[in-house]
FIPAVEX-225945 format. One record per residue (C-alpha): chain; z negated, y, x negated; residue in three letters. Coordinates in steps of 0.1 Angstrom, whole numbers, plus 5000, padded with zeros to 4 digits. Example, Ala and Ser with C-alpha at 12.3 -4.5 7.8 and 13.67 -1.06 7.14 Angstrom:
+------+------+-------+------+------+
: vodo :   up : north : east : papa :
+------+------+-------+------+------+
:    A : 4922 :  4955 : 4877 :  ALA :
:    A : 4929 :  4989 : 4863 :  SER :
+------+------+-------+------+------+
***
This chain:
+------+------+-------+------+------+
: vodo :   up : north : east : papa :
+------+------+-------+------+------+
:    A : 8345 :  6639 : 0391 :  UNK :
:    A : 8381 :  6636 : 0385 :  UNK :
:    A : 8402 :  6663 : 0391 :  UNK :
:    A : 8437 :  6655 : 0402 :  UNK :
:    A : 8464 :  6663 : 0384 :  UNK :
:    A : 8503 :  6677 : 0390 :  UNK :
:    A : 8527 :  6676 : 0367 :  UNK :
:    A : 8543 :  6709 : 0350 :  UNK :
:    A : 8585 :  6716 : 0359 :  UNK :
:    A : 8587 :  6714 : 0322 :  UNK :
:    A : 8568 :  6681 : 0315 :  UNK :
:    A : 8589 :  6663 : 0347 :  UNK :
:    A : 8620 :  6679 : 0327 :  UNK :
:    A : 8614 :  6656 : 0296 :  UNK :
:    A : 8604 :  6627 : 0315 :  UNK :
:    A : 8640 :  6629 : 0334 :  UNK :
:    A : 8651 :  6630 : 0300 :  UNK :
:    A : 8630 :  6600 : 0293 :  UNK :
:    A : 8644 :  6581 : 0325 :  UNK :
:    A : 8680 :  6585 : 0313 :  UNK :
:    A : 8673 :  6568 : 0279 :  UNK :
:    A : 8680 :  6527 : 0279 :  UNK :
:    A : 8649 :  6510 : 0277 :  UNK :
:    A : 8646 :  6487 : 0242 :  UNK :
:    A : 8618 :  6473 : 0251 :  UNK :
:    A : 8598 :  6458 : 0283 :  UNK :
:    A : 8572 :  6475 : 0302 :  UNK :
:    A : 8540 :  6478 : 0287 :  UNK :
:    A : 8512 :  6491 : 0307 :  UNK :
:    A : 8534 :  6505 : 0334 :  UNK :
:    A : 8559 :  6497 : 0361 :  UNK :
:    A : 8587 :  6520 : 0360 :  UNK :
:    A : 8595 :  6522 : 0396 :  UNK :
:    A : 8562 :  6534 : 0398 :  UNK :
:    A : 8567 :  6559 : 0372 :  UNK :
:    A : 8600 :  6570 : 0390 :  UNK :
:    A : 8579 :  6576 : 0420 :  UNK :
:    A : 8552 :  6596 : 0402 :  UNK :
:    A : 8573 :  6617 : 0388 :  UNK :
:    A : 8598 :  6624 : 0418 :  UNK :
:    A : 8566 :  6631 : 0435 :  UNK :
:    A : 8556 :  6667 : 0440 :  UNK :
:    A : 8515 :  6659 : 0448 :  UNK :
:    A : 8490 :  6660 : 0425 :  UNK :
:    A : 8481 :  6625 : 0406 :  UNK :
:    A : 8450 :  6607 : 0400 :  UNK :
:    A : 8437 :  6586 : 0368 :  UNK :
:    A : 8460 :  6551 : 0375 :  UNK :
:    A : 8493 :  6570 : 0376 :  UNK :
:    A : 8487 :  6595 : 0346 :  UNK :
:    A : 8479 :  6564 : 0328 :  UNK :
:    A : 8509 :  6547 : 0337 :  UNK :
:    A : 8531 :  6573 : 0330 :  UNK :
:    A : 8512 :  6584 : 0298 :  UNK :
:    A : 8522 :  6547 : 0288 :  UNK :
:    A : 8558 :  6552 : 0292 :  UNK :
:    A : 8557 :  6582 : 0275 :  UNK :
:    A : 8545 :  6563 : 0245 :  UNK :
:    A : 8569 :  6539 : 0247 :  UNK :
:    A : 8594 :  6561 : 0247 :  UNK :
:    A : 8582 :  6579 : 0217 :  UNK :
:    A : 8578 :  6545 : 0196 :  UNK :
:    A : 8615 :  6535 : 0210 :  UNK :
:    A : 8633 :  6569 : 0204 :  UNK :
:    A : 8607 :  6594 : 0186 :  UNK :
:    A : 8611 :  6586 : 0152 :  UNK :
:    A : 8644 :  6588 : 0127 :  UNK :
:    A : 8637 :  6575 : 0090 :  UNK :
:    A : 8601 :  6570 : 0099 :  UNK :
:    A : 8600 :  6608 : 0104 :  UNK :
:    A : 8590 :  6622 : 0135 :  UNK :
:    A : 8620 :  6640 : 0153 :  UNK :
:    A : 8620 :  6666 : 0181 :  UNK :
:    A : 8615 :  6640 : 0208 :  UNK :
:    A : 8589 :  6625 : 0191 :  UNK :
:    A : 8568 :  6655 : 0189 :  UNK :
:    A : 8574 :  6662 : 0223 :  UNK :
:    A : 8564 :  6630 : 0236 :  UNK :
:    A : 8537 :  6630 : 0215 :  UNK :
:    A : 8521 :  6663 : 0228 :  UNK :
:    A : 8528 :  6647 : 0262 :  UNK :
:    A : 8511 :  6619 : 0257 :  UNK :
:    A : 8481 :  6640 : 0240 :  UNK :
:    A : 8479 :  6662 : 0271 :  UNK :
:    A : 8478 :  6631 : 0294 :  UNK :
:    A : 8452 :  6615 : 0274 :  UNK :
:    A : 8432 :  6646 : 0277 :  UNK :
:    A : 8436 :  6648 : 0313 :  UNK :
:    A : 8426 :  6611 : 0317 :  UNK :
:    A : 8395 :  6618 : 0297 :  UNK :
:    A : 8386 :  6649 : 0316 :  UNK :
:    A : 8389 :  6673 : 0289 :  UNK :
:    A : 8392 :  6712 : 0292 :  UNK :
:    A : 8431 :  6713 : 0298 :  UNK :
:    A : 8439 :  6743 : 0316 :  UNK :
+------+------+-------+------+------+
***
């Protein structure tokens, strides 16, 4: 069984970050007013909204996570987001 899921002050904190950042490309796998909604929410999520905003998260990380095909700060923190999400979705030990 699924076990719900609420996000941590410090992974909303980069997501805000996220939503301040121009979108370069459209969405993919996601509605962002959803994911606006998700985030600003302070209740626990299920499986369809950590996917959606796992999504974003990797969009942002392909749109703003990489300099010289490097990986740069934002890029490895998107990227351990988006690992943690994926674990969560998958019902893996992450507490």
């Amino acid at each position: 069984m699924f076990k719900k899921y609420r996000l941590t002050d410090d992974e909303k904190e980069l997501l805000f970050r996220l939503l301040e950042m121009k979108d370069l490309n459209h969405d993919d796998g996601y509605v962002k007013k959803d994911v606006i909604e998700f985030i600003n929410s302070n209740g626990e999520l299920g499986k369809e909204e950590i996917r959606q905003i796992r999504n974003y998260v990797i969009q942002k990380n392909i749109e703003y996570g990489f300099e010289n095909d490097e990986p740069n700060e934002l890029g490895y923190e998107t990227e351990e987001l988006f690992d943690k999400l994926f674990d969560i979705l998958e019902e893996k030990n992450y507490y």
